[in-house]
N, C-alpha and C positions, 0 to 999 in steps of 0.2 A: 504494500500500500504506500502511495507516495507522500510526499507533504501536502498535496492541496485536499486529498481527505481526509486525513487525520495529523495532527499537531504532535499525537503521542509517541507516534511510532517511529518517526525519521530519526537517525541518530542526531541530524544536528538541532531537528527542535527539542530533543531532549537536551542536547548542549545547550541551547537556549533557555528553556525551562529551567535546567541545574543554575546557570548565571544569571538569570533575572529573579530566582529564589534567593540567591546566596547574596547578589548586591542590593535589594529588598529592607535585607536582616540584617547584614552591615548598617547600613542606613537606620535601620531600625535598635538596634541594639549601643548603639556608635555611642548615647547620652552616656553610657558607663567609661565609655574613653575619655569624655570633655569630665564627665564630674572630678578626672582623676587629674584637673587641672581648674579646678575651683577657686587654688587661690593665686589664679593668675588672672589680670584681668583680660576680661571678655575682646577689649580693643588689642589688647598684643598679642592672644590666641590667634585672632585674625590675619594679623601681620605674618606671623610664621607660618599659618598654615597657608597664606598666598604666596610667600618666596618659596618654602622647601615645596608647595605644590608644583610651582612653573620648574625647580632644577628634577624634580622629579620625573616628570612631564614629558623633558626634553627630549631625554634619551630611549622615552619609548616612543616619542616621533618618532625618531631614527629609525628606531631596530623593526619599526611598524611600516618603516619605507612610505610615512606621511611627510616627511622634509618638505619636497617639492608645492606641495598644498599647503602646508603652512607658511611658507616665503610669499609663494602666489596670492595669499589672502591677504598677508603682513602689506604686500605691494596695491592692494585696491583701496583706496582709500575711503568708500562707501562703504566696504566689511569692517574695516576700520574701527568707522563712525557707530556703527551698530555693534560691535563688539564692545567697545567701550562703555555703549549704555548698558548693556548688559551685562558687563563685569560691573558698572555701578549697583546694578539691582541684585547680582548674587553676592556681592560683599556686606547689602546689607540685610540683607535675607542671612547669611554665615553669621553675622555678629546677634542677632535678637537672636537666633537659634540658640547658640553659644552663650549668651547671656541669661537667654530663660532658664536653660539646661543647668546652670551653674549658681542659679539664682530658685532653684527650684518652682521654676513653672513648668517642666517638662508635660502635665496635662494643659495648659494652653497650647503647646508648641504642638504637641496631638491634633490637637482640634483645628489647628491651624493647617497642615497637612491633610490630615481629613476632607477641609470644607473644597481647599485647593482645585480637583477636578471640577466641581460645581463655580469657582472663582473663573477660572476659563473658558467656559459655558457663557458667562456672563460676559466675561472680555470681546469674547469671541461674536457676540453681539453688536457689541459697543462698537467695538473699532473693524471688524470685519464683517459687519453687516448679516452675520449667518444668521438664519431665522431659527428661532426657537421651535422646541416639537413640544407637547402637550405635559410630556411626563416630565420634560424637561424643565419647563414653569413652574410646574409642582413642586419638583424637587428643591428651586430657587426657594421660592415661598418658604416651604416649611425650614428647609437650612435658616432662612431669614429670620422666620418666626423662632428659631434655638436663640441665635446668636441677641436676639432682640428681650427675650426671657429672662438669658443670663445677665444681661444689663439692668434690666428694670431689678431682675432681685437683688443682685450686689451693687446695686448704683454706681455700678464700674464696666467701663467699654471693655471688650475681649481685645484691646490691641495688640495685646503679640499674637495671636492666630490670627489676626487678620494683616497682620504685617506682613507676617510670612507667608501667608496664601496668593496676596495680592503681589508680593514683590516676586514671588516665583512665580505666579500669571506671570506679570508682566515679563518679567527674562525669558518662558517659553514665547509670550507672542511676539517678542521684537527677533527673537535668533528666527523665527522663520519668515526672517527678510532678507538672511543672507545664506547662500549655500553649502554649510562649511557642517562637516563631522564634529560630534559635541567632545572629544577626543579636542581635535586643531583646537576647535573655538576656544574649550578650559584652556589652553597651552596658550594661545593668546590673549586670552582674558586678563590670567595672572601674569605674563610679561609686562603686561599694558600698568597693573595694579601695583606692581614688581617694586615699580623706581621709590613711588612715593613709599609703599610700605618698609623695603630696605632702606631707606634715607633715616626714614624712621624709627629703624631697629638700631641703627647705628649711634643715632642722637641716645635714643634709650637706656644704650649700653656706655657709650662714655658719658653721661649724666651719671651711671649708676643706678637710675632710676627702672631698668628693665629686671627682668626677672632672669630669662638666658646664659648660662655662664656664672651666676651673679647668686645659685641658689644650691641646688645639688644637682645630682647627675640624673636621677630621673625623672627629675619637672625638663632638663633639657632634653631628654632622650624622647620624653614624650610629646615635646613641642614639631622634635625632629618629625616624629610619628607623625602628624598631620595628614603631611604629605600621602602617609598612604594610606590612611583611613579616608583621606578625601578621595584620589584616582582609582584605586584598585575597584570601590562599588561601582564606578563611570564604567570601568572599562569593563566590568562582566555584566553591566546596563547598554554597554553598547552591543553588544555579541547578542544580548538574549533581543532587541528589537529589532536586531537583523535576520534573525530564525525564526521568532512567532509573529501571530498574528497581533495589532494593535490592541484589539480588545483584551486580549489573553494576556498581553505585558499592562491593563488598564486594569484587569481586575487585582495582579499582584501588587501595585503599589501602595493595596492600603494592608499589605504585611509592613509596611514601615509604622504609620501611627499608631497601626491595633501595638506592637512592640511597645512603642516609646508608652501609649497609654498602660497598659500590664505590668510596666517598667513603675511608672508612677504611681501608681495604685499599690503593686504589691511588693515592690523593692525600696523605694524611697516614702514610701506612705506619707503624700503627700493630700493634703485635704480633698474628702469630696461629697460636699453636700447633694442635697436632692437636687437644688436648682441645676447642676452639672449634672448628672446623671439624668433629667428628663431633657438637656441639650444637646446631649450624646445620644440620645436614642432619637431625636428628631434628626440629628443631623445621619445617625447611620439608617431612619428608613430613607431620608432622603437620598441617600447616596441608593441606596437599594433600587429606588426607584430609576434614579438616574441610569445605575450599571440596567434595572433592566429594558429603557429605553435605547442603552446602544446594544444590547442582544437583539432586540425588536428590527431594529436599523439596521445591522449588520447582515439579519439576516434577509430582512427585503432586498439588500443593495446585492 
């Protein structure tokens, strides 16, 4: 049986399968890597993990025999321009993550993930014109009606889930203005991010005022880490969306929040009253709805 009728069977959608599970759960799991840099601040986590991510990075351009594509994009100056905004939107999507994470809001940063698919449903409206489908609406609505709940009863806005939904919308809706592998793109995001953050790290460290060098060996070793708790989930995210089908790599990505949520709840026993617990279950029938809107779609199309 070949790949177009079954997803299960081919060896490489099971390679697919294996890497969009595993870079999923990385992703999902990862809050236990930053808490173990808590008493760093959340601004210079970011710094390191954009420098040792780009030298990281580099050398598996190379050995990936992307070099040529990456020069080629470095030279357009319209991928350029669009790369830059969107190395601005994931730098600050990385720092509220990392700060919630650290600052124990890890069940915002959930719910923020979470709503995300629904966030680009909406984007995708906004600024690409795509018309809504019915379950689609629904599913807005009632996600709207969680996040509007949890406000009135804490009389406090969910801004870090909505930071981080909106700011990953947006860094997915502007990269697809340019045609470049999310592989090159991260490799040129962090070069672009590179100068200022290294300039940075350096003031940091002869100030004295940075943490690097300046503490023990394994707040440095794990700052080094970054780097491949950031690229390693990329790259067996990029493998697994070149083997399955869209939907199939749509329904694994909420093995990342259901994680970070589990993590929060039963590992960090971080609070969670009723008003969260009936905003989580509006936002996962929403989402239910939504996932079965694009099965409904998928299978018309």
């Amino acid at each position: 049986m070949n790949k177009q009728t079954s997803d299960n069977v081919s060896p490489s959608s099971l390679l697919g399968l294996m890497s969009g599970l595993t870079a999923f759960l990385i992703w999902g799991l990862s809050p236990i890597y930053w808490k173990e840099l808590r008493q760093v601040p959340a601004l210079e986590v970011i710094l390191h993990r954009i420098v040792w991510s780009f030298l990281f990075l580099m050398p598996i351009i190379i050995l990936r025999g992307r070099w040529k594509e990456f020069l080629a994009t470095i030279r357009n100056p319209k991928a350029c321009a669009i790369l830059m905004a969107t190395a601005l939107f994931v730098s600050i999507n990385w720092l509220i993550y990392i700060w919630a994470v650290t600052n124990d809001h890890l069940l915002q940063a959930s719910l923020g993930y979470y709503i995300n698919p629904l966030v680009n449903v909406l984007l995708g409206m906004l600024f690409l014109k795509e018309r809504f489908r019915h379950l689609q609406t629904l599913s807005l609505i009632i996600a709207a009606g969680g996040v509007l709940y949890l406000t009135l009863y804490f009389g406090q806005f969910p801004w870090i889930s909505l930071i981080l939904a909106f700011t990953f919308g947006f860094y997915g809706l502007i990269r697809k203005m340019v045609a470049v592998a999310s592989l090159v793109g991260l490799a040129i995001e962090t070069l672009m991010l590179s100068v200022p953050a290294g300039i940075t790290l350096v003031v940091l460290y002869t100030n004295r005022t940075g943490v690097f060098l300046q503490t023990d060996t394994r707040t440095d070793l794990f700052l080094l880490g970054a780097s491949v708790v950031t690229a390693i989930p990329l790259l067996l995210f990029t493998i697994s969306a070149r083997q399955l089908k869209l939907s199939t790599v749509g329904f694994m990505q909420y093995l990342a929040p259901t994680c970070m949520f589990l993590l929060g709840i039963f590992v960090y026993h971080e609070p969670f009253a009723m008003a969260q617990v009936i905003t989580f279950i509006l936002i996962w029938i929403a989402l239910a709805l939504y996932s079965l809107d694009s099965i409904l779609y998928y299978r018309r199309s």
